[in-house]
MIMI-489668 format. One record per residue: x, y, z negated of N, C-alpha, C, CB in turn. Coordinates in steps of 0.1 Angstrom, whole numbers, padded with zeros to 4 digits, always signed. Atoms other than C-alpha are relative to their C-alpha. Glycine has a CB too. Layout:
XYZXYZXYZXYZ ...
% end
This chain:
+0013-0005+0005+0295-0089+0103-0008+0006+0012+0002+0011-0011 +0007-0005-0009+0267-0085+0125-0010+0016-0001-0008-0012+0001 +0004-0010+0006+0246-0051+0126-0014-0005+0012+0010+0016+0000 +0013+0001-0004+0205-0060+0131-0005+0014-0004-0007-0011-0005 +0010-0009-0004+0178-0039+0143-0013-0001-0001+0001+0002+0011 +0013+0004-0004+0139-0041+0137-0007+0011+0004-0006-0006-0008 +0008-0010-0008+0115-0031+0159-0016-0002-0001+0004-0001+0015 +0007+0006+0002+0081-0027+0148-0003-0006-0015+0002-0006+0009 +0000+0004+0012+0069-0027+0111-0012-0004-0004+0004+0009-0006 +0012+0006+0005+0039-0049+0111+0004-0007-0008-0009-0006+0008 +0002+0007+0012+0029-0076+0089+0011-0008+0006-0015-0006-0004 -0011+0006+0001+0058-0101+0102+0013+0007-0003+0001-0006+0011 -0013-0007-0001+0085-0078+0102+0006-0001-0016-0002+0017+0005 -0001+0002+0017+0086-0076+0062+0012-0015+0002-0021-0006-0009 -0007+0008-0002+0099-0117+0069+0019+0000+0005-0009-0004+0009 -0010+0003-0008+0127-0110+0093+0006+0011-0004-0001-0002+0013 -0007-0009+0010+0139-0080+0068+0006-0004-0012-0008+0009-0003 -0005+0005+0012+0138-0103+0041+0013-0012+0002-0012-0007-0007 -0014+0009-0006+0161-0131+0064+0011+0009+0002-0003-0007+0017 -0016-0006-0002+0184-0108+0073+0006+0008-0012+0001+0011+0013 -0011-0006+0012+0193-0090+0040+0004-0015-0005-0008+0011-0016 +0000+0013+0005+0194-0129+0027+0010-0005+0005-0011-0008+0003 -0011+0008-0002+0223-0140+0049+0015+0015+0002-0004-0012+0016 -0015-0010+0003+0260-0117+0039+0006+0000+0013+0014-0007-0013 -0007-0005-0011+0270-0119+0078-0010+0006+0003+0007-0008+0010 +0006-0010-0006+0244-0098+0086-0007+0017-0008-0010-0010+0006 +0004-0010+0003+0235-0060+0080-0010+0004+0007+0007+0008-0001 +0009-0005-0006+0206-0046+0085+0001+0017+0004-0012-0004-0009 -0008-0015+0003+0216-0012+0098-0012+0013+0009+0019-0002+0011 +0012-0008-0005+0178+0002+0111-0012-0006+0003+0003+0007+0011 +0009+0004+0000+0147+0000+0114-0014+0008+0008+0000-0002-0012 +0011-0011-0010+0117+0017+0138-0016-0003-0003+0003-0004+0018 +0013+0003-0006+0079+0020+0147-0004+0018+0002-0012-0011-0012 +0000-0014-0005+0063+0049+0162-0008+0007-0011-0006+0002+0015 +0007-0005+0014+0041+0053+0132+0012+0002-0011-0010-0013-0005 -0007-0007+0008+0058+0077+0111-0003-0003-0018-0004+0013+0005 +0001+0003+0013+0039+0071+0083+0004-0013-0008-0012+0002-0002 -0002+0014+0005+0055+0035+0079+0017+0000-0004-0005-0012+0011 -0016-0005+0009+0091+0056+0067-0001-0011-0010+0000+0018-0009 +0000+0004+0018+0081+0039+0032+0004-0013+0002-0016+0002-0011 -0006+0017+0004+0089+0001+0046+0011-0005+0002-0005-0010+0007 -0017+0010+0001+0124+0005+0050+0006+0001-0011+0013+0005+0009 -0004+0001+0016+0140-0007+0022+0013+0013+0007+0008-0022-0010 -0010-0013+0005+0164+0017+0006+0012+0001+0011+0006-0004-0016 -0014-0005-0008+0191+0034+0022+0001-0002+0019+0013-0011-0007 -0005+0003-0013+0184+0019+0056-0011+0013+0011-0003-0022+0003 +0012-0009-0003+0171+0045+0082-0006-0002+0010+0002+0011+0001 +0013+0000-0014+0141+0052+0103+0000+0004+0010-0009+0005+0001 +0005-0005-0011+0130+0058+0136-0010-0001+0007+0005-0002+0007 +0010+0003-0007+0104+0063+0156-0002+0000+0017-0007+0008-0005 -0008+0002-0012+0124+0058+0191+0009-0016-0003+0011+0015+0004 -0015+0010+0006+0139+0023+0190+0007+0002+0015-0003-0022-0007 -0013-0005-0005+0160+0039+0224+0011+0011-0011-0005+0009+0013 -0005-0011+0009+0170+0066+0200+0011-0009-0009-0013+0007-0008 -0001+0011+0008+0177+0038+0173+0014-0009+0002-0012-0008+0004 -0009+0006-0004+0199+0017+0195+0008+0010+0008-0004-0011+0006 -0018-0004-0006+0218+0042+0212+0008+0006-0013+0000+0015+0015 -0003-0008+0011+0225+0058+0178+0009-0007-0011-0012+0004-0006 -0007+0009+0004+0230+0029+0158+0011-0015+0000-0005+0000-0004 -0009+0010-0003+0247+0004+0181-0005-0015-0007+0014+0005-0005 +0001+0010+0010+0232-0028+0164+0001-0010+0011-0013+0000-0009 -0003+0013-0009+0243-0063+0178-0010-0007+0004+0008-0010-0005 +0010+0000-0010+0209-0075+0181-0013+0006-0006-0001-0014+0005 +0014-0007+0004+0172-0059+0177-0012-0013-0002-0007+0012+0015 +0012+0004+0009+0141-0075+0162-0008+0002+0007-0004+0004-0012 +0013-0004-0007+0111-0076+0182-0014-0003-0008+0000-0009+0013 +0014+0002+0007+0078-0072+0160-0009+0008+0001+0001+0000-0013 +0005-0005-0003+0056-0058+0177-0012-0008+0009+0009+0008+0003 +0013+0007-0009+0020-0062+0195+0007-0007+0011-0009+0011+0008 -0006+0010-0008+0022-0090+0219+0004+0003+0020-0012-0013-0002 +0002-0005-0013+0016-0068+0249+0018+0010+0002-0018+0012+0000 -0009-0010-0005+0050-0046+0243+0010-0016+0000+0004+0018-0012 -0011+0009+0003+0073-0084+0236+0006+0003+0013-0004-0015-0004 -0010-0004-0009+0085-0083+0270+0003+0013+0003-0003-0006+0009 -0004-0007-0003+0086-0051+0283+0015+0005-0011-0012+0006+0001 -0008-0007+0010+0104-0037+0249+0015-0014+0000-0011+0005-0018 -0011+0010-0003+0130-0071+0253+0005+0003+0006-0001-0012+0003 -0010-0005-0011+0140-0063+0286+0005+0010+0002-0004+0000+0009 -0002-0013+0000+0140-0023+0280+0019-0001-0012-0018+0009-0008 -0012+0002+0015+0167-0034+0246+0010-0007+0004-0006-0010-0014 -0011+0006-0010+0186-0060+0268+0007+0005+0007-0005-0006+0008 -0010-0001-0011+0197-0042+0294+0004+0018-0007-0009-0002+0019 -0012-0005+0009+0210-0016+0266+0010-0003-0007-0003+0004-0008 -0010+0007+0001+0232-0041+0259+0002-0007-0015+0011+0009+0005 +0000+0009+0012+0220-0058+0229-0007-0012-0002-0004+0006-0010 +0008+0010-0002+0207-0090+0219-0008-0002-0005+0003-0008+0001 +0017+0001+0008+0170-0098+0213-0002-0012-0007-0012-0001+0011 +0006+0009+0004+0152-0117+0189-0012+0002+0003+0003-0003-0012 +0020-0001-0004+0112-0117+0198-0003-0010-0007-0009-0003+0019 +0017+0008+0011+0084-0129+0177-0006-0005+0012-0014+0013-0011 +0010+0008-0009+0061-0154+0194-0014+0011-0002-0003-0018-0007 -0004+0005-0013+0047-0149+0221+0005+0000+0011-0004-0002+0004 -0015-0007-0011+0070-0151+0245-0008+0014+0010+0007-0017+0017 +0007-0003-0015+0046-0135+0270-0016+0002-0005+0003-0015+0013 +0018-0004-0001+0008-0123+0277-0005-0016+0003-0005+0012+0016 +0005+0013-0012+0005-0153+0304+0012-0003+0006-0013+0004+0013 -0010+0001-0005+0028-0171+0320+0004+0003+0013+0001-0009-0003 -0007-0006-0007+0036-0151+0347+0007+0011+0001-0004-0001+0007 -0010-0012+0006+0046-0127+0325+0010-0003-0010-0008+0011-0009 -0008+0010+0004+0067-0154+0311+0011-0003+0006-0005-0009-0002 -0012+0006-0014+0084-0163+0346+0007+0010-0002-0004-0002+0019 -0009-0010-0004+0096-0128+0347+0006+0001-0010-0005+0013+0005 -0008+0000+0014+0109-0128+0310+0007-0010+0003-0009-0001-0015 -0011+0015+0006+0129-0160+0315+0005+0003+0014-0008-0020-0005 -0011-0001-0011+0142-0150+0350+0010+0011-0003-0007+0002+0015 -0011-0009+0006+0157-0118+0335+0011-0007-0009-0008+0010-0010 -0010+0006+0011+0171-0141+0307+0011-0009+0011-0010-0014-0015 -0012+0008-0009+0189-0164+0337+0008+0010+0002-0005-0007+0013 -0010-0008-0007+0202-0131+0353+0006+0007-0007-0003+0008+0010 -0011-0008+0010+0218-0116+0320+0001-0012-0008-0004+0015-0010 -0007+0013+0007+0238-0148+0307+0007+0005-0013+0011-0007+0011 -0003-0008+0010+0255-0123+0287-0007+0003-0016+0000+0010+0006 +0010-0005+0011+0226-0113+0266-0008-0014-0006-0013+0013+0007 +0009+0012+0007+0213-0139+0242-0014+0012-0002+0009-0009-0019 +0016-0002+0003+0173-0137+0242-0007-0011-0006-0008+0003+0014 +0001+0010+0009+0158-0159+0212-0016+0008-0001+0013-0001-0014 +0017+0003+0006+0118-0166+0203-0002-0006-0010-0008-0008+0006 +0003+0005+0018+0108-0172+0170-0014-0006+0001-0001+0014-0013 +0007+0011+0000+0092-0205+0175+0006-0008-0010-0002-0007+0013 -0004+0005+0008+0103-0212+0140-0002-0016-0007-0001+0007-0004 +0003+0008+0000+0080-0240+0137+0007-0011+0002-0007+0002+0004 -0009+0012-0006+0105-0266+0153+0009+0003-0008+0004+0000+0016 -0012+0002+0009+0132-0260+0123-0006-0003-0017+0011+0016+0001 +0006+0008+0011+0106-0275+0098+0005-0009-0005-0010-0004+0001 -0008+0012+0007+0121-0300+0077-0010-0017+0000+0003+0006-0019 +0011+0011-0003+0090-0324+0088+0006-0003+0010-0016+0002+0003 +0000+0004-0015+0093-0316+0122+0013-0003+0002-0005+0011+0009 -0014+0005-0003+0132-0317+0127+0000-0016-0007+0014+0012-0007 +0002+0014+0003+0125-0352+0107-0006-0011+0010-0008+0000-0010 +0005+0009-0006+0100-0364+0131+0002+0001+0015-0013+0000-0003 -0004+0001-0015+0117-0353+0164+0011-0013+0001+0008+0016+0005 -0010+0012+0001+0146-0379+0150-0008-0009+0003+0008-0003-0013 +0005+0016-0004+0125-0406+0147-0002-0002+0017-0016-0004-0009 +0004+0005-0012+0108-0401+0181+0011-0004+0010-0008+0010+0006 -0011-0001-0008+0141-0395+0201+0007-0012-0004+0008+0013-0002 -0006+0011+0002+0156-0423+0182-0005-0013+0011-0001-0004-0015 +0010+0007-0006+0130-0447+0201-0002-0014-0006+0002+0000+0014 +0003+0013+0008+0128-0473+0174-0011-0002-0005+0007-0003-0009 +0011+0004+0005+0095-0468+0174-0006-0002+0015-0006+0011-0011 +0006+0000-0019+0087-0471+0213-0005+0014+0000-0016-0013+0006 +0005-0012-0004+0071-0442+0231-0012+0010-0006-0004-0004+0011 +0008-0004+0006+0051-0415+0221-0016-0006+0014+0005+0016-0004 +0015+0000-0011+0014-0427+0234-0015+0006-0004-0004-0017+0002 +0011-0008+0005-0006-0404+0212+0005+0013-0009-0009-0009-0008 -0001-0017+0009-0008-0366+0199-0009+0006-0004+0005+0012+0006 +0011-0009+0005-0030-0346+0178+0005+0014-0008-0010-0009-0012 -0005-0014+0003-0027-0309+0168-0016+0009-0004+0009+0008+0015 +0014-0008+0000-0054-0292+0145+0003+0013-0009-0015-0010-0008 -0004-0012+0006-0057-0257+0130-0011+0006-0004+0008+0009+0007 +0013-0004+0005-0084-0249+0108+0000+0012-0007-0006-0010-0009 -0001-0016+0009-0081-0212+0097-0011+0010+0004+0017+0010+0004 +0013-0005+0003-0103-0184+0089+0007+0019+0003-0007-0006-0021 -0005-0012+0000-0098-0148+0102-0018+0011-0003+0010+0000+0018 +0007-0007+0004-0117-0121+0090-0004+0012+0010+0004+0003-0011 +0007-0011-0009-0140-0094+0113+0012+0013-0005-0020+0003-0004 -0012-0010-0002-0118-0068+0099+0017-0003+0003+0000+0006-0012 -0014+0004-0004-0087-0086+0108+0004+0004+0016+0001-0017-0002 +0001-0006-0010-0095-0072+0140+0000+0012+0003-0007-0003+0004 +0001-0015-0001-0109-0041+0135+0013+0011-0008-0015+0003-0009 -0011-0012+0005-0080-0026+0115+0014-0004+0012+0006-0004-0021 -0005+0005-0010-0057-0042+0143-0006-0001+0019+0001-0013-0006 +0007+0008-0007-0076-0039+0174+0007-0003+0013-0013+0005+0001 -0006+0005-0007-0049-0048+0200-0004-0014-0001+0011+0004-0003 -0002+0017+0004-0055-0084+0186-0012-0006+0005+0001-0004-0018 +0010+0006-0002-0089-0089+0199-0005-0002+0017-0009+0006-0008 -0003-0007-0013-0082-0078+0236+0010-0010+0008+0007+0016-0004 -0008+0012-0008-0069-0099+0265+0013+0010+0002-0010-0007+0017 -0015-0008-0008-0048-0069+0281+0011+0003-0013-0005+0020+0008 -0013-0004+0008-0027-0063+0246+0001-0012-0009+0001+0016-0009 +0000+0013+0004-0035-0098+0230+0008-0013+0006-0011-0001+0002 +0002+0014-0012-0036-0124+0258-0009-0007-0001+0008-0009+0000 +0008+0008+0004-0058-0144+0239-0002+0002-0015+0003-0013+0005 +0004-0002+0015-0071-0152+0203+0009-0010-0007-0017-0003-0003 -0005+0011+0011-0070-0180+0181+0015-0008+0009-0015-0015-0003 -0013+0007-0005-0044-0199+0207+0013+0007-0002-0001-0002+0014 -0017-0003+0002-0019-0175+0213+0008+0010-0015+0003+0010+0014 -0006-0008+0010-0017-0156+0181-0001-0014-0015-0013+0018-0002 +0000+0010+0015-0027-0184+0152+0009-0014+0005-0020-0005-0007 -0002+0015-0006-0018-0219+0173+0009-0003+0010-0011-0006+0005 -0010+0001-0010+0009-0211+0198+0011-0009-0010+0007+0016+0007 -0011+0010+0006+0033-0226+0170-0001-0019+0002-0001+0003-0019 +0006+0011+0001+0009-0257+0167+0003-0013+0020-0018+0008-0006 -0002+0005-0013+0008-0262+0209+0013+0001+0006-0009+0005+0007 -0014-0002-0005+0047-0257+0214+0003-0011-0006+0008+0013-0003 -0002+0011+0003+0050-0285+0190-0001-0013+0002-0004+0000-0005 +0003+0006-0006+0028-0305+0204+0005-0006+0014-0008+0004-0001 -0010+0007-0010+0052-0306+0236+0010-0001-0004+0003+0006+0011 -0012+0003+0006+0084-0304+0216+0000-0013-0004+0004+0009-0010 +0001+0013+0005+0073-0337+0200-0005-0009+0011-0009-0001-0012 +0009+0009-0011+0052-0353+0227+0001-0001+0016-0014+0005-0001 -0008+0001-0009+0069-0347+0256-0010+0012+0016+0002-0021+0003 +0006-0015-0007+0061-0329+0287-0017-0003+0003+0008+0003+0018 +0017+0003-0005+0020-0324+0301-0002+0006+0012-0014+0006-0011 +0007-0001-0014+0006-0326+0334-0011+0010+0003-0005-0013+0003 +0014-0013-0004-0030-0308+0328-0005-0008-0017-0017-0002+0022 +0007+0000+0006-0055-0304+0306-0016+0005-0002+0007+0003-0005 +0016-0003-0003-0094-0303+0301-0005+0004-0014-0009-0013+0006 -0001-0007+0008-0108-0282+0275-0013+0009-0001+0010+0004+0001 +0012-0007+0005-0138-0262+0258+0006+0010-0008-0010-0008-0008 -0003-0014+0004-0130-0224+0251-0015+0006-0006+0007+0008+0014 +0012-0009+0007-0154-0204+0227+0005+0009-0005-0009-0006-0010 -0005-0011+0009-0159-0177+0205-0017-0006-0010+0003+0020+0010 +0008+0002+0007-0181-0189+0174-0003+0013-0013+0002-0012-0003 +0002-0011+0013-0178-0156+0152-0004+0010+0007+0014+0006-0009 +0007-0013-0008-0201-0127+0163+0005+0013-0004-0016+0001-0001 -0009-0015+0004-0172-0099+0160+0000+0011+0010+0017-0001-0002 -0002-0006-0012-0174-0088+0196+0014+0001+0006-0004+0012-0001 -0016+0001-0004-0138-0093+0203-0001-0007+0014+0011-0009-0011 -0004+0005-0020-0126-0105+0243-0001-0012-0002+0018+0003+0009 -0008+0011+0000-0109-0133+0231-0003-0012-0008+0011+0005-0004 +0003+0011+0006-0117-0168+0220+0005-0003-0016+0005-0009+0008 -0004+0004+0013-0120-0180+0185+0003-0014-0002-0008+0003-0008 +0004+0017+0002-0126-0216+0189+0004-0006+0014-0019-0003-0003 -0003+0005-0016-0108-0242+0214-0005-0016-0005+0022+0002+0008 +0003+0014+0002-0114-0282+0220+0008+0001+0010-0016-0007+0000 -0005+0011-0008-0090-0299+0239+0009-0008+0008-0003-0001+0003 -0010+0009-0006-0074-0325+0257+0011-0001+0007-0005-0006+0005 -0010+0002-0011-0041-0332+0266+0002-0014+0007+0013+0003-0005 +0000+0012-0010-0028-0354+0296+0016+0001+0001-0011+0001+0016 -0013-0004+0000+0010-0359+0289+0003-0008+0015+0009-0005-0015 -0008+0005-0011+0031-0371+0318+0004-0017-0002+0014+0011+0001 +0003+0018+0004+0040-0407+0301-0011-0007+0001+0001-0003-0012 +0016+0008-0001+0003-0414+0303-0005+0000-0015+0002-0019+0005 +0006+0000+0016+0000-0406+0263-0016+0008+0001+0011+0011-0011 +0012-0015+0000-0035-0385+0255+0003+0007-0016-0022-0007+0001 -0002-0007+0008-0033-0359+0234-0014+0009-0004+0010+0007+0006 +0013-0010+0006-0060-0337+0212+0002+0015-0008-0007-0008-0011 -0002-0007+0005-0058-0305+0202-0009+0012-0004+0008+0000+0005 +0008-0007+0007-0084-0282+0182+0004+0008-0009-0007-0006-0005 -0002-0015+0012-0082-0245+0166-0014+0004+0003+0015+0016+0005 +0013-0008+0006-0106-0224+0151+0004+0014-0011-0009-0011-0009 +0001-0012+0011-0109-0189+0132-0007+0001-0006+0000+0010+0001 +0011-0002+0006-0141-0196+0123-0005-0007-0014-0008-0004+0010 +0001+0013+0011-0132-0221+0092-0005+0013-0011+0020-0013-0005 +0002-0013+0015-0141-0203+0054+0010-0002-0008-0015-0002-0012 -0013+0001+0008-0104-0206+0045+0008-0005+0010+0000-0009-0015 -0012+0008-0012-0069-0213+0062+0002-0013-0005+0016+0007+0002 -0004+0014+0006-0060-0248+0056+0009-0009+0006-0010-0006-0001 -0009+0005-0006-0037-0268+0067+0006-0005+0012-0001-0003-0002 -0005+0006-0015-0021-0273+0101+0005-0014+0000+0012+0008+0006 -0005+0017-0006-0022-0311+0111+0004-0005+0012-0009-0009+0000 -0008+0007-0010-0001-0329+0135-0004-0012-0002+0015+0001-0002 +0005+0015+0002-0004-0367+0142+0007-0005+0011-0016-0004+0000 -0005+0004-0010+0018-0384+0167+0003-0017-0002+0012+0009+0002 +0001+0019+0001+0011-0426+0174+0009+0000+0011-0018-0011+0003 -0007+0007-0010+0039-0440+0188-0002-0019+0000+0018+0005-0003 +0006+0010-0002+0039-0476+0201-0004-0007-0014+0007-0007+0009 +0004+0010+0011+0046-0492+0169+0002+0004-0016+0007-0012+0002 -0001-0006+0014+0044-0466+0143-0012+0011+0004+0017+0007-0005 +0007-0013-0001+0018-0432+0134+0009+0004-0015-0019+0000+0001 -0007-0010+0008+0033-0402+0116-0008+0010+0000+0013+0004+0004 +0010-0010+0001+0012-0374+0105+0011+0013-0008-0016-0007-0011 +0000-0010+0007+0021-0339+0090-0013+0004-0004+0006+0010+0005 +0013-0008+0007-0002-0327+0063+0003+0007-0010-0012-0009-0005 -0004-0007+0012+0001-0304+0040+0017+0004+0000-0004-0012-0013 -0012-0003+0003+0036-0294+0052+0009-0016-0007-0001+0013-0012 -0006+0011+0006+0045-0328+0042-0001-0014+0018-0013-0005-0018 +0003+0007-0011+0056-0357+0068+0001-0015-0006+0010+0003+0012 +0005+0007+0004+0042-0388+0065+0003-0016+0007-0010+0005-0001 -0002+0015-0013+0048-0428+0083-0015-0001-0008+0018-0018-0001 +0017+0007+0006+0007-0441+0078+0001-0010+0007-0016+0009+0003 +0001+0010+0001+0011-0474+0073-0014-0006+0005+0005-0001-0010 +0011+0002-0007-0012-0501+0091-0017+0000-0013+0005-0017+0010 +0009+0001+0006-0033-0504+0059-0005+0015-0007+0004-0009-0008 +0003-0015+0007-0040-0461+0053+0008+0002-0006-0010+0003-0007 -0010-0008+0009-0013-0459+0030+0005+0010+0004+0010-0006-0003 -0009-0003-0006+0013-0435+0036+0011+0002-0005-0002+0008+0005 -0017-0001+0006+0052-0431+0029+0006+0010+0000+0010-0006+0006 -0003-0009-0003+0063-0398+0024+0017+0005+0006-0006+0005-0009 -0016-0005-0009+0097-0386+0046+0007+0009+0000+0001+0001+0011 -0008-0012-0004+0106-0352+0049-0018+0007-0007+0007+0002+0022 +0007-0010+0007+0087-0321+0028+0004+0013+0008+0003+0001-0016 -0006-0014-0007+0092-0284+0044+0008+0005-0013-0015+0014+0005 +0000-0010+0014+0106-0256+0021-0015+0009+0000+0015+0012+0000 +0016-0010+0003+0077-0233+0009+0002+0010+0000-0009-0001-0012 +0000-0017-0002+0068-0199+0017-0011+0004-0010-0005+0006+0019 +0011-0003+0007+0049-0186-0011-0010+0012+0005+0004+0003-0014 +0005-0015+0001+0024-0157-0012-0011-0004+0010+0012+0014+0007 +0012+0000-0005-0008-0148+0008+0007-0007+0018-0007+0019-0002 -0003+0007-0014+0009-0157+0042+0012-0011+0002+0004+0012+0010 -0004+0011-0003+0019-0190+0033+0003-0008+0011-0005-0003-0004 +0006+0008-0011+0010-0203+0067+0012+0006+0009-0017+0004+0006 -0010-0008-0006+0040-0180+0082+0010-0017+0002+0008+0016-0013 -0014+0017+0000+0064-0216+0071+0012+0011-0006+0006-0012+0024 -0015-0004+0004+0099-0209+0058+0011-0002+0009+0004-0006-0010 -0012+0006-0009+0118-0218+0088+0006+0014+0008-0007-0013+0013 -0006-0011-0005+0125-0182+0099+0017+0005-0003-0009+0011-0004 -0010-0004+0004+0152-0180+0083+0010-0008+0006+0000+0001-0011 -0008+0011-0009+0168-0212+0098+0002+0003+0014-0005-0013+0000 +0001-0004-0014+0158-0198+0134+0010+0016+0001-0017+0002+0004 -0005-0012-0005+0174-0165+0127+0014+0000-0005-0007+0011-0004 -0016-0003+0004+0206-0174+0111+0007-0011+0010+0005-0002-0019 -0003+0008-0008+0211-0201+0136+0005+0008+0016-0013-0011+0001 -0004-0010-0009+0208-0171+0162+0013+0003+0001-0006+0011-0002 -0014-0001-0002+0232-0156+0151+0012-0005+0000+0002+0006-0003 -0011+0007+0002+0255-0179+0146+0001-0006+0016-0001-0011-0012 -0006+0006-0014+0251-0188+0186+0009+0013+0006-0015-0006+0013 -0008-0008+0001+0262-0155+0186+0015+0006-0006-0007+0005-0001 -0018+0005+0005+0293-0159+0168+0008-0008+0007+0001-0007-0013 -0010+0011+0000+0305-0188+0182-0004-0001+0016-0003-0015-0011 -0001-0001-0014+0296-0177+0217-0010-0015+0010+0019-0001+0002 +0007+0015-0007+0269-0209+0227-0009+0003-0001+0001-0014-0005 +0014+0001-0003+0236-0216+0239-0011-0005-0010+0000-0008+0011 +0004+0013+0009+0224-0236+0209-0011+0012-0008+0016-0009-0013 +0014-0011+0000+0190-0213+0202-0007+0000+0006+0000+0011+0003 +0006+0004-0007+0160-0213+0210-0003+0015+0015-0010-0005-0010 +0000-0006-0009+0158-0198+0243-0012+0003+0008+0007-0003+0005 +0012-0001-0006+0130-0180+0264-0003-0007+0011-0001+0011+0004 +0006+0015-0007+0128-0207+0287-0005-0009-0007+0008-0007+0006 +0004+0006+0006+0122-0230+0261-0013+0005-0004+0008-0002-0007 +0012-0002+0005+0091-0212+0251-0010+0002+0015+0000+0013-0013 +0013+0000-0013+0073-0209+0285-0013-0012-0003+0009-0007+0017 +0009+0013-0002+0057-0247+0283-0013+0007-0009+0008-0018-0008 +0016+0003+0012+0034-0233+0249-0011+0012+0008+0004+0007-0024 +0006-0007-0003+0020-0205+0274-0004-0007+0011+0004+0011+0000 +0001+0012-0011+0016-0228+0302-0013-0006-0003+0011-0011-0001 +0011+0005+0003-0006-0245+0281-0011+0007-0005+0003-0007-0007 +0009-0011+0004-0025-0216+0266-0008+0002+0014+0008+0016-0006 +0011-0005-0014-0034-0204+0306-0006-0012+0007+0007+0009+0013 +0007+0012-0004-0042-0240+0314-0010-0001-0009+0008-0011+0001 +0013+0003+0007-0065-0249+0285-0009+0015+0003+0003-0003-0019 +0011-0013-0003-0084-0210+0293-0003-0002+0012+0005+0015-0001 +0008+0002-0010-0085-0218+0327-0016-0011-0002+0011-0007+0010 +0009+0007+0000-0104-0251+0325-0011+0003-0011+0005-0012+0000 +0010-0005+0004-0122-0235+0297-0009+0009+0007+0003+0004-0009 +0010-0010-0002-0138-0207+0319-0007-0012+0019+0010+0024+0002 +0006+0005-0013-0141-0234+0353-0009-0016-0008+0017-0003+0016 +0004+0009+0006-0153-0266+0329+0005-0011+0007-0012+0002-0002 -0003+0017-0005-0131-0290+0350+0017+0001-0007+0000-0004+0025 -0014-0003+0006-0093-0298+0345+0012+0008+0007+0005-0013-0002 -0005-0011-0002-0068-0278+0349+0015-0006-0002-0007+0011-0009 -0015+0004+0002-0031-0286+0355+0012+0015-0005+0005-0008+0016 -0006-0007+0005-0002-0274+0341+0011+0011+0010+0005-0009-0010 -0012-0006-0008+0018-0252+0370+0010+0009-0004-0003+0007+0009 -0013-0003+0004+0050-0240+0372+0000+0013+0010+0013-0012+0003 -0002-0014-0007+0058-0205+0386+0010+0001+0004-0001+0010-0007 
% end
């Protein structure tokens, strides 16, 4: 029996309270934020803090929960790590990726400590469908990708939050907080990318730092092209679309649903997600597959998780598409 920790009682945390009472090897054995007045969201019996040092030296938990603004993910990972427990973090790995390099060079030099990102997206019952096919290669190469995200954030979605609108405790907007799932995909399925050229905006007059609106283009390394478009500015969330043309097939996700689209528009349906009901439908249901998969690399002593190296590439691409958005030429993908 494992003994979890969360840290951080915003709006995800609820999720990864409800995964871990949900699977019988794990206890949930605390819970934190410095906001006192948010005593009332630990469920019953389990107790509070408003130190998660305090927290973990107190309650010893095997690993902590990172749900917190995007600006404390690393710092508070590495601070929890090298108390000798193991982290789960909420996406995003990182501000930018050179606050990424240093999060994933810590993770090389404590081998010991599993450090996991909840880039749940990739244990979708589409997507784990349509990574088979690609990898199988009975369809030839991927030579096309599309990634769109048409959702609708509200001016007070900011103002009661306003870390979220701010480069220094943000990073960014619509990319790295609504569409990092969407552009991590986009290389998990489509392979690696070279650079990218790209149109950065902000079309909602909230006053916020940070972009609402992106346009564009990837340039994979195979020679595929890729497209990729978010927005906050839609008048409702709606569905996150995928689209990947390999030589002699296209596959789409829509609607949480994966699709082969036959040469005459039809389509065949393949693989369905599970569903996350409620107002933050858009969350997906795969958290729970990412977090019991965790710990189970933690049981059985293996690497088989998703690891903070593995999530570098989707910030990579976040400070590439912002570059060439603020210079208007293209912009490659470097490595740190």
């Amino acid at each position: 029996m494992k003994r979890a920790a969360v840290i951080g009682l915003g709006d995800i945390s609820s999720i990864h309270m409800m995964c871990i009472q949900n699977n019988p090897e794990i206890t949930l054995a605390a819970v934190c934020d410095i906001e006192e007045n948010k005593r009332d969201q630990a469920p019953e019996g389990v107790p509070f803090y408003t130190s998660y040092q305090d927290m973990i030296s107190r309650e010893k938990p095997d690993v902590v929960h990172i749900c917190l603004p995007h600006y404390l993910h690393v710092p508070v990972s590495i601070a929890a790590a090298e108390m000798g427990v193991h982290v789960l973090c909420e996406k995003p790995v990182a501000l930018n990726q050179v606050q990424g390099q240093v999060f994933a060079d810590f993770e090389a030099a404590h081998p010991d400590i599993h450090m996991g990102i909840c880039l749940q997206n990739r244990f979708n019952e589409s997507v784990e469908a349509l990574k088979t096919v690609i990898d199988s290669g009975k369809y030839g190469r991927v030579c096309g990708a599309k990634g769109i995200v048409p959702w609708f954030r509200s001016r007070d979605y900011y103002e009661s939050k306003p870390w979220r609108g701010k480069w220094d405790t943000a990073g960014g907007g619509c990319m790295i907080n609504q569409s990092v799932h969407t552009l991590d995909l986009l290389y998990y399925l489509g392979g690696p990318v070279n650079g990218v050229k790209a149109s950065v905006s902000q079309l909602l007059d909230y006053g916020i730092e940070v972009e609402d609106t992106v346009m564009a283009n990837l340039f994979y390394e195979n020679g595929a092209h890729g497209l990729f478009m978010a927005t906050n500015a839609n008048y409702k969330n709606e569905s996150v679309q995928i689209s990947i043309q390999l030589d002699q097939a296209e596959f789409a996700i829509i609607e949480n649903v994966l699709y082969r689209i036959n040469p005459d528009g039809s389509r065949e349906r393949l693989a369905e997600d599970a569903t996350f009901f409620g107002s933050k439908f858009y969350y997906g249901a795969s958290h729970g597959k990412l977090i019991n998969k965790f710990y189970d690399s933690i049981e059985k002593d293996n690497q088989d998780y998703l690891h903070v190296k593995d999530a570098l590439m989707s910030i990579r691409l976040i400070d590439s598409i912002q570059e060439s958005g603020r210079t208007g030429m293209f912009a490659s993908l470097k490595e740190q």
